[in-house]
N, C-alpha and C positions, 0 to 999 in steps of 0.2 A: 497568506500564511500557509505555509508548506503542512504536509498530513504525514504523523509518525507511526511506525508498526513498532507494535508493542512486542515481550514476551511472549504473549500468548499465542503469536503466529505460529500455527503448524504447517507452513511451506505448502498450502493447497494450489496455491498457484490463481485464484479466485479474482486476485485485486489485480494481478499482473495484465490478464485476459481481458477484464474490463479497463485499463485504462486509455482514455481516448490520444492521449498523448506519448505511453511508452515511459513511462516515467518509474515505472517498476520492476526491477528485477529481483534475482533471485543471489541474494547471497548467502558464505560460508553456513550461519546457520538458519538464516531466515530468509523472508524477503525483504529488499529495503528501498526504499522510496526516494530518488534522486530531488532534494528540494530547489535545487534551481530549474528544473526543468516540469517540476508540478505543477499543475494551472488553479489547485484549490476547489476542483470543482464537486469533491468526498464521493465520486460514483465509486472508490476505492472501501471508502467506510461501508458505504450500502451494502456491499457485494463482501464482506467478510463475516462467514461463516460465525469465525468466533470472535468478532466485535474485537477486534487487537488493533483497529487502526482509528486515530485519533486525530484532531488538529495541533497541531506544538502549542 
């Protein structure tokens, strides 16, 4: 099960950095998490600041 960013993402850039796979980038107004290419392994959750990322 892929992992979603929520509104509460302020674009730190935080989840991007840590993920092992590249499966984060940076969009329009947030950042957003490509789910077929997410491994599910939440080092994304851990590493967000302000807890905006979630499992679907």
């Amino acid at each position: 099960m892929a992992y979603k960013i929520s509104d509460a993402c302020i674009s730190c850039g935080t989840c991007a950095e840590g993920c092992p796979v590249g499966a984060i980038s940076e969009g329009d107004t947030q950042y957003v998490i490509d789910a077929d290419s997410c491994i599910s392994c939440g080092t994304c959750a851990g590493n967000c600041p302000m807890g905006a990322i979630s499992e679907e």
